[in-house]
C-alpha positions as CSV (number, residue, x, y, z in Angstrom):
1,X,0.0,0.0,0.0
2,X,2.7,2.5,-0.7
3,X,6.6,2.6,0.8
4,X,7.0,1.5,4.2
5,X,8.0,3.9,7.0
6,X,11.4,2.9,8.6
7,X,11.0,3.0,12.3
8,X,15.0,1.7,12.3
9,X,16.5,-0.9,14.2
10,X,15.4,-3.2,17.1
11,X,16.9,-6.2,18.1
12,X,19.5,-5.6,15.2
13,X,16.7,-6.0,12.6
14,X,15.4,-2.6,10.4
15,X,11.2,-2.7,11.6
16,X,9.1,-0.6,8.7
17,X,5.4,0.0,9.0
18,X,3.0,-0.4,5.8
19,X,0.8,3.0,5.7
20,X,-2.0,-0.1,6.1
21,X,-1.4,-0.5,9.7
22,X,-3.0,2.8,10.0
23,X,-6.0,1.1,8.6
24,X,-6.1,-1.3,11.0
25,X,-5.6,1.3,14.3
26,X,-8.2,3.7,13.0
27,X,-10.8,0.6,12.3
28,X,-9.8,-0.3,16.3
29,X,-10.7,3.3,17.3
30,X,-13.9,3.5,15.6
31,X,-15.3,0.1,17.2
32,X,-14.0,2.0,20.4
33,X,-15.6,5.3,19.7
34,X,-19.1,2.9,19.7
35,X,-18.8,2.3,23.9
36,X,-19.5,5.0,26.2
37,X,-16.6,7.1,27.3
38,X,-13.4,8.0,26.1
39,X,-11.5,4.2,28.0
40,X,-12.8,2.4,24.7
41,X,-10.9,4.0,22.5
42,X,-7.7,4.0,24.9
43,X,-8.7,0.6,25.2
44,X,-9.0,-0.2,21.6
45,X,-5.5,1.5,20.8
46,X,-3.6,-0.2,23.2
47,X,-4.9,-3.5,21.9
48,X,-4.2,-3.0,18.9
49,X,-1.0,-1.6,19.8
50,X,0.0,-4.9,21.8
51,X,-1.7,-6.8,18.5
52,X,1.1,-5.5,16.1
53,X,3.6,-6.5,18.7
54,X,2.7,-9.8,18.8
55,X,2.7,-9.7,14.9
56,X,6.4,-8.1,15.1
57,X,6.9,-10.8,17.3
58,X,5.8,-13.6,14.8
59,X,7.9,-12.2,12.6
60,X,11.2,-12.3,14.9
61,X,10.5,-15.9,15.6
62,X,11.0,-16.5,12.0
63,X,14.2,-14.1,11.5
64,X,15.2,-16.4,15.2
65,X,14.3,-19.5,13.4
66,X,16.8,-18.3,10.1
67,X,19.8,-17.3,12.5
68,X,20.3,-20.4,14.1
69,X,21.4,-21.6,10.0
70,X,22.8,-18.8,9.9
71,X,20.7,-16.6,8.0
72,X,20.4,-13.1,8.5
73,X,17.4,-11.0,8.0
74,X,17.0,-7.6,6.5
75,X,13.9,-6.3,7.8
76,X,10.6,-6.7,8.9
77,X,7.2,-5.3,7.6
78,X,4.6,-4.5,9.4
79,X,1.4,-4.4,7.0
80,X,-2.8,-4.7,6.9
81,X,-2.7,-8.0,6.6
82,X,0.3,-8.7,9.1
83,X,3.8,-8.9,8.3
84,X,6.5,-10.3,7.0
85,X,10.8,-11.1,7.1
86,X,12.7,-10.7,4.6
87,X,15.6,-12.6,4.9
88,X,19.4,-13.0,2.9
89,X,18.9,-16.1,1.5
90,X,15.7,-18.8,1.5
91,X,15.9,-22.0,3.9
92,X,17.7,-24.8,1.5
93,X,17.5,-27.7,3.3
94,X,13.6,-29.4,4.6
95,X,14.8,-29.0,8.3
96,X,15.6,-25.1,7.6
97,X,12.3,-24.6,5.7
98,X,10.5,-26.4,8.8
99,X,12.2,-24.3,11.6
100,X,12.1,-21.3,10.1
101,X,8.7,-21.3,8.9
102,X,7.2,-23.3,12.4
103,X,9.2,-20.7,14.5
104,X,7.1,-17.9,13.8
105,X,3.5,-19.5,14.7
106,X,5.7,-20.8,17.9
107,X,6.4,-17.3,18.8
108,X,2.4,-16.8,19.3
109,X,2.1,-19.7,21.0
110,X,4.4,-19.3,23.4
111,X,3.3,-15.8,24.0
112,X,-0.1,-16.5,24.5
113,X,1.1,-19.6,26.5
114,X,2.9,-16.7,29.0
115,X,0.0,-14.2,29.0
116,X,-2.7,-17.3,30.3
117,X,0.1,-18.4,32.8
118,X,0.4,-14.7,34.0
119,X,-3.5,-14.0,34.3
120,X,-4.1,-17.2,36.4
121,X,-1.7,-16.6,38.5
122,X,-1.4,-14.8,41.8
123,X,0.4,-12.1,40.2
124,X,-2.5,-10.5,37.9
125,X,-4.3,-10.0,41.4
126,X,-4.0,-6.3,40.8
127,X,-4.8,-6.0,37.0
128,X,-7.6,-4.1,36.2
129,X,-10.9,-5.1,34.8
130,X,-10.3,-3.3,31.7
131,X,-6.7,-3.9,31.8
132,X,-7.3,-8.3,32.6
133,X,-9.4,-8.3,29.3
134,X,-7.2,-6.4,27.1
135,X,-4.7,-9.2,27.8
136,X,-7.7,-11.8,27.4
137,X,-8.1,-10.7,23.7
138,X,-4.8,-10.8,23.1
139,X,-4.4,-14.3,24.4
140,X,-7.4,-15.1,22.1
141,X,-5.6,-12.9,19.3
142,X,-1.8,-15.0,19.4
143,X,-3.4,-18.5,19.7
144,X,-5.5,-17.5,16.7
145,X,-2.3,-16.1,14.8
146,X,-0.2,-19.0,16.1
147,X,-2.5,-22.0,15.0
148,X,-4.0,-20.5,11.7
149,X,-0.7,-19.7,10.4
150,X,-0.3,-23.8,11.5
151,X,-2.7,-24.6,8.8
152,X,-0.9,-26.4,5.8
153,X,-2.1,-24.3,2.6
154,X,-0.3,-21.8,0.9
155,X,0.7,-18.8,1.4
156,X,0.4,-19.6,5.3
157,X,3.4,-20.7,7.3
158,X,2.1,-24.2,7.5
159,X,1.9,-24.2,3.5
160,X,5.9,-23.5,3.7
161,X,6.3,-26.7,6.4
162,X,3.8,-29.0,4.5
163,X,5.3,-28.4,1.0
164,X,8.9,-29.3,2.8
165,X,7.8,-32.4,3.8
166,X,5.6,-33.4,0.4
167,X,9.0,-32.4,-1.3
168,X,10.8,-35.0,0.6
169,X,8.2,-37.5,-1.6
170,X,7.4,-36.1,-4.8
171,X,8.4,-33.0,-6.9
172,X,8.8,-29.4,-5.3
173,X,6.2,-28.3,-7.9
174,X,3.7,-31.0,-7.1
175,X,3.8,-29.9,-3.5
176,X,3.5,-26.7,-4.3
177,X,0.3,-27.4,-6.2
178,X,-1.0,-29.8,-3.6
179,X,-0.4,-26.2,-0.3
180,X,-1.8,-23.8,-3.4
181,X,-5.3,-25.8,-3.6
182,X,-5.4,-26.6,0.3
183,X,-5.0,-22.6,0.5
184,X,-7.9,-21.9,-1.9
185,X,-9.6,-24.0,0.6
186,X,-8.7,-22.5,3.7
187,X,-9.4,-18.9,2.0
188,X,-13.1,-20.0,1.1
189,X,-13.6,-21.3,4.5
190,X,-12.6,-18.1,5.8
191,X,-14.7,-15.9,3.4
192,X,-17.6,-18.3,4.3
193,X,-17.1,-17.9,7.9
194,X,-16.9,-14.2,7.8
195,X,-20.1,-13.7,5.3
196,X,-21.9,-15.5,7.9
197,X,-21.1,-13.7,11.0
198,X,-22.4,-10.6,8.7
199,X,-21.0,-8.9,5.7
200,X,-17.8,-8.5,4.0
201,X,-15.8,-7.5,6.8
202,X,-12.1,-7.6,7.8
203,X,-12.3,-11.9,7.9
204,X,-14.0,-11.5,4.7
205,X,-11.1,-9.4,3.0
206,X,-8.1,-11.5,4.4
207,X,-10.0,-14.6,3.1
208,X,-10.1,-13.0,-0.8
209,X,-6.3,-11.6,0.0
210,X,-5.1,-15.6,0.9
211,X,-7.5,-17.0,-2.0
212,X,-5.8,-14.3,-4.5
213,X,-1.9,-15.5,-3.2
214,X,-2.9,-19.2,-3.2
215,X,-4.3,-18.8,-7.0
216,X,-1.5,-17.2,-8.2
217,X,0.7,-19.9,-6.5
218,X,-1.0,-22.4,-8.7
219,X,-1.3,-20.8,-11.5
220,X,2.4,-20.1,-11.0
221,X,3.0,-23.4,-10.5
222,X,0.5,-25.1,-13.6
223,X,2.3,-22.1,-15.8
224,X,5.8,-23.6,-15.3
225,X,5.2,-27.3,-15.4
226,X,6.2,-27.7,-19.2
């Protein structure tokens, strides 16, 4: 959606934002403005807020994943429909493509493994109402991002692990088919899902945005078999 802002560097990686993060903030604030009071918009910021750094986050688990082989990463980018590492070279063995795609829907997990620990224990005695569900949602929020991105259809993370494996069995571009139709899939489910819970909304658009990647990916793949 235009060039992305450079924020500079944290944890020794360059951060940029896509312009459609502010998309996603002002859609936050706008739900927020529907509650009484000004604390649902604070409310809604800091949400989404802590929801980009649990994207950013994600993505760190892959760049993690990448430098125990040794690969660096260049950047990572922040965007509407959440973000992604570029790194200096792609994963070349199957145990490389597994860890580094798996170590970003670990990060998530792990995350939202931490925040459910924390708010049963003694120590979130003093937490606020509004303050306990903000990190509710976001528990909600990671194990969503951890275990969709788990799902084994292209262009999710679990599309990158499953065509590693098929790869081990039959022909990179057969597997590649195979994670571009099971990605079709998952996108129609999704728009499916979000038509019935009431219009084209945000689950709606993210559906058509993975259906439009996974379609390319076969046609990608069907234009270069011969």
């Amino acid at each position: 959606m235009g060039t992305p802002i450079n924020l500079g560097r944290l944890f020794g990686v360059y951060l940029r934002v896509d312009i459609g993060v502010f998309l996603i903030a002002a859609i936050f604030v706008i739900d927020g403005l529907r509650q009484p009071g000004f604390g649902g918009v604070v409310d809604e910021i800091t949400f989404v807020v802590l929801l980009f750094m649990s994207i950013y986050l994600h993505e760190m688990g892959h760049a993690f994943g990448a430098r125990l082989f040794g690969i660096g990463t260049h950047d990572v980018t922040l965007t509407f429909f959440g973000g992604y590492a570029r790194l200096s070279r792609t994963p070349r063995t199957t145990l490389e493509e597994i860890v580094v795609s798996g170590s970003g829907p670990a990060a998530n997990l792990l995350l939202a493994a931490g925040l459910s620990f924390f708010l049963g224990s003694t120590s979130s005695d003093g937490v606020a109402d509004h303050s306990w569900f903000i990190l509710e949602r976001l528990v909600y929020a990671n194990l969503i991002l951890g275990i969709f991105n788990l799902l084994p259809g292209y262009p999710l993370d679990g599309g990158n692990i499953a065509q590693a494996i098929l790869a081990r069995f039959m022909r990179r571009s057969q597997a590649r088919l195979i994670t571009g139709y099971i990605g079709l899939g998952v996108a129609g489910l999704l728009v499916l899902w979000g038509l019935s819970g009431g219009g084209f909304g945000f689950t709606v658009l993210v559906g058509l945005m993975l259906g439009f990647a996974a379609w390319q990916e076969v046609q990608a793949v069907k234009g270069s078999r011969f």
